[in-house]
Wavefront OBJ file of the C-alpha trace (Angstrom):
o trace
v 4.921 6.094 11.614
v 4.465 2.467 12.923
v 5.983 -0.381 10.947
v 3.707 -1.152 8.402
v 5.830 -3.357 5.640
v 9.167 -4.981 6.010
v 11.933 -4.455 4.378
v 11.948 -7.995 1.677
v 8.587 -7.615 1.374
v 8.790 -4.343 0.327
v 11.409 -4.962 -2.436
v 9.073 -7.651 -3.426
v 6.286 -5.212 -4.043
v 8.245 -2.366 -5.392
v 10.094 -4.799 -8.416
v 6.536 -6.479 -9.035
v 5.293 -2.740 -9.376
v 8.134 -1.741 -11.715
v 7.937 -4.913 -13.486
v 4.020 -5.049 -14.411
v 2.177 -2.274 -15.453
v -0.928 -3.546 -14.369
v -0.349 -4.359 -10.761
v -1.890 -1.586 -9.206
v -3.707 0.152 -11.931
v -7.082 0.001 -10.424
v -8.316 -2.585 -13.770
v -9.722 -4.697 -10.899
v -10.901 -2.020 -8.152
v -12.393 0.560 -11.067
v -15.945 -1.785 -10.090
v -16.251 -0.128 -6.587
v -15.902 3.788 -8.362
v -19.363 4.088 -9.103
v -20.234 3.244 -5.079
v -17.812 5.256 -3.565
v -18.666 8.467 -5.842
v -21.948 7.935 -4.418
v -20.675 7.885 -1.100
v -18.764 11.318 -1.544
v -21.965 12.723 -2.808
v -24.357 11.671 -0.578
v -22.080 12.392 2.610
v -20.483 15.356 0.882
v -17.477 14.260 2.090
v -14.641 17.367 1.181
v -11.096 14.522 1.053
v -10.323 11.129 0.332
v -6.745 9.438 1.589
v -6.478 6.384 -1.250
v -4.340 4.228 1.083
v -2.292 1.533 -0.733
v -3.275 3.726 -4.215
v -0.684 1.505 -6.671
v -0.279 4.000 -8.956
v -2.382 6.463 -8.724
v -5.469 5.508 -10.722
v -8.554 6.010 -8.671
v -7.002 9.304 -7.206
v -6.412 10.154 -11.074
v -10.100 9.406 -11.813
v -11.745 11.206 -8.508
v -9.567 14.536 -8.979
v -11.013 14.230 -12.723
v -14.642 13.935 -11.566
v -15.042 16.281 -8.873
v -11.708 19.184 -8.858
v -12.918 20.526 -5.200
v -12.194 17.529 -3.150
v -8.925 17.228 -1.736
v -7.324 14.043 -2.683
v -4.382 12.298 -1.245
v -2.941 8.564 -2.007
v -0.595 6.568 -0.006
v 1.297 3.604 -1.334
v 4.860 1.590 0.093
v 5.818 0.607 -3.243
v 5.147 3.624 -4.974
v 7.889 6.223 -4.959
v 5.726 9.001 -6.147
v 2.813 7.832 -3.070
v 5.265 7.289 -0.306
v 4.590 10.004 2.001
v 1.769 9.472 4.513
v 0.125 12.324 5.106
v -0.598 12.879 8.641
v -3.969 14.767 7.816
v -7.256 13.623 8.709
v -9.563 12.739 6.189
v -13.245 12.232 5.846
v -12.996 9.185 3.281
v -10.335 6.808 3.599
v -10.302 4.132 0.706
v -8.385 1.064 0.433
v -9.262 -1.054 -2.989
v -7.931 -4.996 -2.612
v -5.031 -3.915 -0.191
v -5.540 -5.640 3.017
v -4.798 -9.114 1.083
v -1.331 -7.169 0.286
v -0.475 -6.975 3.540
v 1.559 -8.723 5.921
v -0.402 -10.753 8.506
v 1.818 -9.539 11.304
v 1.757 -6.342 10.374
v -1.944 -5.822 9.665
v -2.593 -4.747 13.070
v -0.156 -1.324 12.482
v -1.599 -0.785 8.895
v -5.351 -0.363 10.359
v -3.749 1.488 13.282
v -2.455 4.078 10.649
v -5.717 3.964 8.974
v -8.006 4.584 11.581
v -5.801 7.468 12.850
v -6.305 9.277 9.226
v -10.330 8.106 9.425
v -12.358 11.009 9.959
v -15.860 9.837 9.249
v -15.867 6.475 7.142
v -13.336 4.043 5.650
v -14.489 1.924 2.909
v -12.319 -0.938 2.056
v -12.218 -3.786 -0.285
v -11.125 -7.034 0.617
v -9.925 -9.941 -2.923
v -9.891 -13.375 -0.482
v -8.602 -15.562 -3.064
v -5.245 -16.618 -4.163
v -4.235 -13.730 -6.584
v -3.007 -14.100 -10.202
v -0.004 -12.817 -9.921
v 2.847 -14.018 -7.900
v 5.767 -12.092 -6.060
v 9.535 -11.967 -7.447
v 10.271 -14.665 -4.584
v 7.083 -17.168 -5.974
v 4.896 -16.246 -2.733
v 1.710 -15.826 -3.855
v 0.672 -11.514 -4.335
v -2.411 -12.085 -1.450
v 0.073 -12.550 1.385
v -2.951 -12.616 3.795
v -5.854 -14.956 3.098
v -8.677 -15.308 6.132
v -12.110 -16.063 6.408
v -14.161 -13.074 5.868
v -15.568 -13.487 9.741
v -11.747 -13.273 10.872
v -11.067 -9.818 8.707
v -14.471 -8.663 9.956
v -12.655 -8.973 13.825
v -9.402 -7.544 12.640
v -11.372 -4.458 11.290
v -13.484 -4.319 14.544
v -10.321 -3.591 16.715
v -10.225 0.053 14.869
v -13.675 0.725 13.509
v -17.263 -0.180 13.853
v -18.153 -2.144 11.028
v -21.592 -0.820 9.478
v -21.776 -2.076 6.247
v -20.327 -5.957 5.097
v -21.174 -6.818 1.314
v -20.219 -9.503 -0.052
v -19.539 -8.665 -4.197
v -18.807 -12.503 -5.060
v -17.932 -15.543 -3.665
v -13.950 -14.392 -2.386
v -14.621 -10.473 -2.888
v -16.495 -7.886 -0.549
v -16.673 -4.632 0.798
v -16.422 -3.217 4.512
v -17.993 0.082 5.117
v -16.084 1.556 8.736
v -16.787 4.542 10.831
v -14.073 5.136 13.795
v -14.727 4.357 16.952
v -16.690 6.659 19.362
v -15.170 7.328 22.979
v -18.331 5.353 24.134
v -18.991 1.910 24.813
v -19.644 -0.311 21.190
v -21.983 -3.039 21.600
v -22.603 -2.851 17.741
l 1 2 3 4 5 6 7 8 9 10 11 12 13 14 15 16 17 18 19 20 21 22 23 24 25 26 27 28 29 30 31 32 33 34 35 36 37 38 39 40 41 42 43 44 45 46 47 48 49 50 51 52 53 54 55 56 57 58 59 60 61 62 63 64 65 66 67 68 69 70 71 72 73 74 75 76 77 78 79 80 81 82 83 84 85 86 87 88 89 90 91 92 93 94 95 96 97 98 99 100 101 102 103 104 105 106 107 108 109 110 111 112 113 114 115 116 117 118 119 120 121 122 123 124 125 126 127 128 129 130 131 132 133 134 135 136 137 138 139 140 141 142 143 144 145 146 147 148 149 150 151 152 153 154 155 156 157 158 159 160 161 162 163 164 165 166 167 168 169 170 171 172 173 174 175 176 177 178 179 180 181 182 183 184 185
């Protein structure tokens, strides 16, 4: 597995987890639930990889919904989540992570990603100064870029066919890997 966190930082995130029951709950992500059921449906998609899944509370809610698909979550601060599965899977979902993560390291998190993508990745992106703050006093959004800038850093691993903006500092990118081919998009 490539480095995907370091070590302070993941302290940081693994007291803030321990220390606030919301942080990671899903209370702000539960808005994108509806979409992404209708995604499974429509592309009767068969797994789901939740990567940076907090504690557990959208995998919680999709195994509750639909008992057939094969649901996995992924988290660094999560004890319970902090296996990577190597599997392939045809949904991967990351709600509000990608501001979580190290700038440096981004490039190794959507490496990981993209090698678990089997047919679409649909991630959502909070690019505003969170509400909570680290243990240290850094701010919880460690990464903060203009939406054309994560829109590039997503383009290295997927081809980008969906950008919506949900408000001003909030959207959604809807990814399908790469094909062998050449991607003028």
């Amino acid at each position: 597995m490539k480095k995907i966190i370091s070590d302070d930082y993941k302290k940081q995130l693994e007291e803030l987890h321990a220390t606030n029951s919301a942080f990671g709950k899903g209370n702000v992500t539960a808005k994108h639930y509806p979409a992404i059921e209708a995604m499974i449906k429509k592309h009767q998609f068969e797994s789901v990889l939740d990567y940076g899944c907090g504690k557990g509370h959208f995998i919680k809610h999709l195994s509750e919904i639909d008992s057939k698909l094969k649901i996995s979550g992924f988290d660094v601060a999560n004890d319970e989540f902090a296996t990577l599965s190597d599997d392939k899977f045809d949904l991967v979902v990351s709600l509000d992570v990608m501001e979580h993560v190290e700038f440096g390291l981004l490039g190794n998190v959507l490496a990981e990603i993209s090698e678990r993508t089997n047919k679409m990745f649909f991630c959502s992106v909070a690019n505003y100064p969170a509400g909570k703050k680290l243990p240290d006093g850094r701010n919880a959004h460690v990464t903060q870029m203009p939406f054309g800038q994560w829109f590039n850093h997503f383009s290295l691993y997927f081809k980008v066919v969906k950008f919506v903006r949900t408000k001003r500092s909030e959207a959604i990118f809807v990814c399908k890997p790469m094909s062998g081919e050449s991607d003028w998009r």
